[in-house]
NUVOMI-756500 format. One record per residue (C-alpha): residue in one letter; chain; x, z, y. Coordinates in Angstrom, 2 decimals, m for minus. Last residue first. Layout:
BEGIN
+------+-------+---------+---------+---------+
| rest | kette |       X |       Z |       Y |
+------+-------+---------+---------+---------+
|    A |     A |       X |       Z |       Y |
...
+------+-------+---------+---------+---------+
This chain:
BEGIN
+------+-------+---------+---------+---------+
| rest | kette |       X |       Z |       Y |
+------+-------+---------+---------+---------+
|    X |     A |  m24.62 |   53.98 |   24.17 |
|    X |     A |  m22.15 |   55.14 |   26.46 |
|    X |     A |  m23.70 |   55.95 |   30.41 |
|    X |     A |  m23.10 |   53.76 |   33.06 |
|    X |     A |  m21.79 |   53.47 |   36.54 |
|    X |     A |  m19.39 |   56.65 |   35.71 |
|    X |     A |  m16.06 |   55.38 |   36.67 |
|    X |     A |  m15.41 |   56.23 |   32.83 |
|    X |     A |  m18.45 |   53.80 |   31.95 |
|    X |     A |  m17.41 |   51.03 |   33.95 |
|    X |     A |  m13.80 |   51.14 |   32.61 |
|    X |     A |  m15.26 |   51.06 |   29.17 |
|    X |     A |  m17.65 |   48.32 |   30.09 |
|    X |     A |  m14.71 |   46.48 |   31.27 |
|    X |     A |  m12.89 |   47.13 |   27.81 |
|    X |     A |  m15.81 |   45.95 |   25.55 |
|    X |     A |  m16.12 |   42.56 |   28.01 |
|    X |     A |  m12.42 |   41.38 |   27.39 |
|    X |     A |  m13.08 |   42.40 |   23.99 |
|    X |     A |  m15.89 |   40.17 |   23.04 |
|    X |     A |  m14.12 |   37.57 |   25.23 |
|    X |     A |  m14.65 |   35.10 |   28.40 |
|    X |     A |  m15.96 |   37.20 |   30.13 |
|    X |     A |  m19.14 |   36.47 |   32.22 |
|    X |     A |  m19.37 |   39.37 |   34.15 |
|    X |     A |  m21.40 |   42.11 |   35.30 |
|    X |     A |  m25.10 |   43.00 |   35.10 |
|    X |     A |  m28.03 |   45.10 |   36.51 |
|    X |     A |  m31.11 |   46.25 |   36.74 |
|    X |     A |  m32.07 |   44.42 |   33.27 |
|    X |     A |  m35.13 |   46.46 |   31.29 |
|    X |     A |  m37.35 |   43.68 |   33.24 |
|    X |     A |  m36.21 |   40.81 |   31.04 |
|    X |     A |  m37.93 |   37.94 |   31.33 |
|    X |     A |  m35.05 |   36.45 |   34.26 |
|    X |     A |  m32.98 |   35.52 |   30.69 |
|    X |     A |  m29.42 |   35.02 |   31.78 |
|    X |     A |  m28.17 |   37.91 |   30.06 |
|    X |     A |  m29.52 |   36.98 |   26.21 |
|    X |     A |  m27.69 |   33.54 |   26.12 |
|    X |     A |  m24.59 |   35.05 |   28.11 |
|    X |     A |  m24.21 |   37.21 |   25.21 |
|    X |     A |  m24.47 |   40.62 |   25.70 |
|    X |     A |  m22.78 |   43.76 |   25.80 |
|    X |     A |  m24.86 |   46.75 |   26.17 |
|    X |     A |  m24.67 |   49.30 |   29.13 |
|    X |     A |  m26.76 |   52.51 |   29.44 |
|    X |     A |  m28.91 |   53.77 |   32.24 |
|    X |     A |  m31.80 |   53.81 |   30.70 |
|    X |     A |  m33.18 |   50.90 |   32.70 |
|    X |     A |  m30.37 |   48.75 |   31.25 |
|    X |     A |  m27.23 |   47.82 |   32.63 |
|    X |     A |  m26.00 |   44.09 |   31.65 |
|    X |     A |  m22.34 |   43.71 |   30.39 |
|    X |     A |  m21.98 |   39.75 |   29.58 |
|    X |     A |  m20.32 |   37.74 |   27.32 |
|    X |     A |  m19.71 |   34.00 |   27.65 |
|    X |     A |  m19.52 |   31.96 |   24.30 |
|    X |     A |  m17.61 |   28.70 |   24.55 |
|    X |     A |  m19.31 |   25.22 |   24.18 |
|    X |     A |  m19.50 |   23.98 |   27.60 |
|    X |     A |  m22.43 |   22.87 |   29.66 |
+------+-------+---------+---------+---------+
């Protein structure tokens, strides 16, 4: 396994989306998860997908 940080966008129950690291997406323990996108391989790679998910209206701002 490498040493770089992956980021994930996982959709919550709620309907919003939270960035993530790929540490904290990969988990199967969390329920809340109903969905998820990525792994980026930047912070901001990740922020501006979620923005693009978020205007094509698959999630809701947090």
């Amino acid at each position: 396994m490498s040493n770089t940080q992956t980021w994930y966008i996982v959709k919550r129950t709620a309907g919003n989306c939270e960035i993530v690291s790929s540490n904290e997406a990969t988990g199967d323990d969390n329920p809340e998860i109903i969905e998820q996108w990525g792994p980026f391989t930047s912070q901001g790679e990740a922020i501006a997908r979620r923005v693009g998910l978020i205007r094509s209206g698959k999630c809701q701002p947090v």
